[in-house]
C-alpha positions in Angstrom: -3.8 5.4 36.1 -3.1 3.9 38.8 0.7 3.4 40.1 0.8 -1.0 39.8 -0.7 -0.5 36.3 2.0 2.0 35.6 4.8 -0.4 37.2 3.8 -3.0 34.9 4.0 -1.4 31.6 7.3 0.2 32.8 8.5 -3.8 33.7 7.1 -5.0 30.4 8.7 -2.0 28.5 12.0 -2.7 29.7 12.2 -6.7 29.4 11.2 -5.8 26.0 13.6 -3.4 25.3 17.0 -5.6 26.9 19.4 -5.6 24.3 20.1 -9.5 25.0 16.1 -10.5 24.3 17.0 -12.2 21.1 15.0 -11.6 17.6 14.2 -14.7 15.9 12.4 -14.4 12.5 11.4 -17.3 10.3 11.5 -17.7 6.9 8.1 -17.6 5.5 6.3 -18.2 1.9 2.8 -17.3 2.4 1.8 -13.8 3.2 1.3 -14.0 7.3 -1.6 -13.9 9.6 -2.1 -12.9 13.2 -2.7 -16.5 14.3 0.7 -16.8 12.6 1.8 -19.9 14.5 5.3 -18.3 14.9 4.3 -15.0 16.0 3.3 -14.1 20.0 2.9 -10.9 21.3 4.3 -12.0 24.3 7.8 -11.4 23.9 9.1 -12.9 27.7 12.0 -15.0 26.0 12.3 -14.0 22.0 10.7 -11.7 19.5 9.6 -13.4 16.6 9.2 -12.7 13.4 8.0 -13.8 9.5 10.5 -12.9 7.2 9.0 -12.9 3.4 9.9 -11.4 0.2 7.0 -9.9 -1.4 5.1 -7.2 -3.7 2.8 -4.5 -1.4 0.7 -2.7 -3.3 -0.8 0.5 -1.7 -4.2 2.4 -2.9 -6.5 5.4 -1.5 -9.0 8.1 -2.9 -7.2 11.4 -3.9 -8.5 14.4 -2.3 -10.3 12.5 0.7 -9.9 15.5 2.4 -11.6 17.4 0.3 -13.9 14.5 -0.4 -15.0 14.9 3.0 -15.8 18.5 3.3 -18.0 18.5 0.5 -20.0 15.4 1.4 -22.3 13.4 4.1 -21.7 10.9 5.9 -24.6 9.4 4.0 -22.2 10.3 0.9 -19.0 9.0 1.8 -20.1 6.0 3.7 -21.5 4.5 0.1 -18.3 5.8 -1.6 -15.7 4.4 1.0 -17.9 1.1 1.3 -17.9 0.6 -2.9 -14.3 1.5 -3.1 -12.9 -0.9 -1.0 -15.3 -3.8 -1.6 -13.9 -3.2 -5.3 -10.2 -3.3 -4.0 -10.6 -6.3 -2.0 -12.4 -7.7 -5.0 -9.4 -7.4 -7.2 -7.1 -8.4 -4.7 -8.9 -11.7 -4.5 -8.6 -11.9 -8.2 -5.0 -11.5 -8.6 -3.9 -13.7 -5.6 -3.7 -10.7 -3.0 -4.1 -10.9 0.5 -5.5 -7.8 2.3 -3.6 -6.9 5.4 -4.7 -3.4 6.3 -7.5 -1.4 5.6 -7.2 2.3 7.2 -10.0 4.6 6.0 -9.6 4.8 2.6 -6.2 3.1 2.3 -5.9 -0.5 1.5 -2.6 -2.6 1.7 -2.3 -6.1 -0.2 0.3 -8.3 -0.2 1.5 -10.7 -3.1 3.9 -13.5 -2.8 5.7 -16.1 -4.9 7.2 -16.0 -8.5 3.8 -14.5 -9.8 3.8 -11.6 -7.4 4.8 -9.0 -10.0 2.6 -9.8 -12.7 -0.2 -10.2 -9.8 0.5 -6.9 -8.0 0.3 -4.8 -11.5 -2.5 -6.7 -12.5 -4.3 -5.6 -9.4 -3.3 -2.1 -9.9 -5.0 -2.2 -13.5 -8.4 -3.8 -12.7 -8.4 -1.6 -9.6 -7.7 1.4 -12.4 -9.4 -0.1 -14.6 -13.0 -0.4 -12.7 -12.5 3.3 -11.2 -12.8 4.3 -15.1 -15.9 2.1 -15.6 -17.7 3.1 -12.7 -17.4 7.1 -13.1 -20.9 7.9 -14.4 -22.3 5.8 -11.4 -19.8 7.7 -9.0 -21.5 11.3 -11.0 -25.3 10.1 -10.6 -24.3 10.1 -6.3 -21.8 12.9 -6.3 -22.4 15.1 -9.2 -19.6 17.4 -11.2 -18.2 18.8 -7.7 -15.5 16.4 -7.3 -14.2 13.2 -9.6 -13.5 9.9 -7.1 -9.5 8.8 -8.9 -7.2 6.8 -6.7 -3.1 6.7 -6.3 -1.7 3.1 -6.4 1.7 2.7 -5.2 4.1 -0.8 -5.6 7.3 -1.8 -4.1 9.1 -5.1 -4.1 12.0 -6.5 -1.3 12.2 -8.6 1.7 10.1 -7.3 4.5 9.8 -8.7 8.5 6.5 -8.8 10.1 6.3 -8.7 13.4 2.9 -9.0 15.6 2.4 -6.2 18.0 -0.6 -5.7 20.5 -1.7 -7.3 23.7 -3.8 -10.5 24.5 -7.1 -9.7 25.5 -10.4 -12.0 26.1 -13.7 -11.2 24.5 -14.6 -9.5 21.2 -12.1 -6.8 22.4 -9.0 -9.1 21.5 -7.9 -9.0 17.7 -8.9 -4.9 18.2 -6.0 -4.8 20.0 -3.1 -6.9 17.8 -1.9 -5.8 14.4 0.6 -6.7 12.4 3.8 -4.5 11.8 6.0 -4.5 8.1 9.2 -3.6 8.8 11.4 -3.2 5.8 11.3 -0.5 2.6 8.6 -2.3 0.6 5.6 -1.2 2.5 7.3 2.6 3.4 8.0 2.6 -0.2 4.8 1.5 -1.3 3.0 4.4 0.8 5.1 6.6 -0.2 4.7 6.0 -4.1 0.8 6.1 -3.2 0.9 9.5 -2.1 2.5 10.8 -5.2 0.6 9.0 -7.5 -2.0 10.8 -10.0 -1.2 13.9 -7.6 0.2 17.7 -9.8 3.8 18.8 -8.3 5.8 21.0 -9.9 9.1 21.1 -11.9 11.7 24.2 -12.2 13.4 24.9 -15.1 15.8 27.6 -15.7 15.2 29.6 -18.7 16.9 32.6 -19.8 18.2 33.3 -16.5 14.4 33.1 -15.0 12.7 29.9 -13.0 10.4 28.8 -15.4 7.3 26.7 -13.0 6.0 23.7 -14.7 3.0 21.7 -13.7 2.6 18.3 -14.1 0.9 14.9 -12.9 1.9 11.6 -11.7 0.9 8.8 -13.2 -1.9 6.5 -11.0 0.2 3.3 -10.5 3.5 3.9 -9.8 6.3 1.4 -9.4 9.6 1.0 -8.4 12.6 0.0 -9.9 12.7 -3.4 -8.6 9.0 -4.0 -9.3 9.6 -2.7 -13.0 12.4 -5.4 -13.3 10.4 -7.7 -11.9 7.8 -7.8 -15.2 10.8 -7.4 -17.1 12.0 -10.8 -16.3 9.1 -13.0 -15.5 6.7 -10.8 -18.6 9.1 -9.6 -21.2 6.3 -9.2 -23.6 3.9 -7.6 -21.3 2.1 -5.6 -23.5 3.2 -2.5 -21.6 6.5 -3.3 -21.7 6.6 -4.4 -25.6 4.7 -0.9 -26.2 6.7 1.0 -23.7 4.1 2.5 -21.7 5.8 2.5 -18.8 7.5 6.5 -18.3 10.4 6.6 -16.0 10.9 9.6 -13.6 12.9 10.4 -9.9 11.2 10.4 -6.8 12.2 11.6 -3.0 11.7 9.0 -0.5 13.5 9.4 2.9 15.9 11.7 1.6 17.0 9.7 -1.1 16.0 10.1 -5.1 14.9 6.5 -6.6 14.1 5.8 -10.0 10.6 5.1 -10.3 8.0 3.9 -13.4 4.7 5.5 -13.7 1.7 4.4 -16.1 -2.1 4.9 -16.0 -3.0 1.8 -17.4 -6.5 0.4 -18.5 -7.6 -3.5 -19.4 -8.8 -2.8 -22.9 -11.7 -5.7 -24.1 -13.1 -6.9 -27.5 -16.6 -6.9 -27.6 
């Protein structure tokens, strides 16, 4: 690299990094964009920011790993494709807006008063049409490996900031992204990766540590998304029937209560 290209990151770097460059977010009602108006990646004077209070609901494939040692290209390219076509899908359906889509891994974003009822709405289709499409997931993949998917939602205030650098050409949005700063999204992820996955329990039994094995649930939520239905759905059918089974969960160090459920839209023919 040469030494004036070095100089200038190292300027840019440190003008960023001034403890006096202020930090100005704006309040914000609609999930943001990267042609945010408010938000620059060129930070000279101010970095900006959207500040929103919203559901994030995370989703990915269990066992991609796995997944992907067994299987193609040719294989997982259809699978990955079909999957999160049918996310987006049900975002679009329940007022979501996509704003990341890493491999497998999709994040959607829900805002106003609805955002609760939308976000667990999402997380049932999305359940729901995972169940549906099984035997057409079998006729590609056969009985070496069952395509199930962990769905994780948190609720809270999050800022987004817009990171990157401006760039001409068909290069330039490749090169700005938006950034969540705030529990919601962590959280979110985090609850993803637990959910529908087998960890184990340790109880003591006459002296002797007893191993249990159980499973997660495929949606899980948190506390405040779970209080959320509660007061804008109080007769949610899940709620009314209890379907909802609370549990503890490490995130960052600290337990949380979480609400798990493996919910399925149900239809009279």
């Amino acid at each position: 690299m040469k030494k004036d290209v070095i100089e200038e990151i190292e300027n840019w770097v440190k003008e960023l990094l001034n403890p006096s460059l202020p930090f100005t977010p704006q309040d914000g009602r609609a999930v943001p964009t990267i042609e945010h108006q408010h938000l620059t990646v060129n930070a000279k004077t101010d970095l900006r920011a959207v500040r929103i209070n919203a559901c994030v609901m995370h989703i990915d494939l269990r066992d991609s790993t796995k997944f992907n040692e067994l299987y193609n290209p040719d294989i997982t390219s259809k699978v990955y494709t079909a999957f999160v076509r049918m996310v987006l899908q049900c975002a679009s359906e329940h007022n979501g807006s996509v704003r990341n889509i890493v491999g497998d891994r999709v994040m959607i974003i829900f805002v106003g008063d609805g955002c609760f009822k939308n976000s667990v709405d999402c997380a049932v289709s999305c359940n729901s049409l995972l169940e549906k499409l099984q035997s057409s997931f079998i006729s590609l993949l056969g009985n070496n490996f069952t395509i199930k998917a962990g769905i994780g939602i948190d609720y809270g205030e999050m800022h987004v900031v817009l990171v990157g650098i401006t760039q001409r050409g068909k290069e330039g949005l490749n090169n700005q992204d938006l950034v969540w700063l705030g529990q919601p999204a962590n959280v979110a992820s985090k609850l993803t990766d637990n959910a529908g996955k087998t960890y184990s329990v340790f109880n003591k039994v006459e002296e002797k540590i007893k191993t249990v094995k159980k499973t997660h649930p495929s949606i899980l939520i948190t506390e405040n998304v779970f209080q959320g239905l509660i007061n804008t759905q109080p007769n949610r059918f899940s709620l009314v029937n209890k379907l909802w089974n609370q549990n503890k969960l490490t995130v960052g160090g600290n337990a949380i209560t979480i609400f798990g459920a493996s919910l399925v839209w149900t239809y009279n023919n």
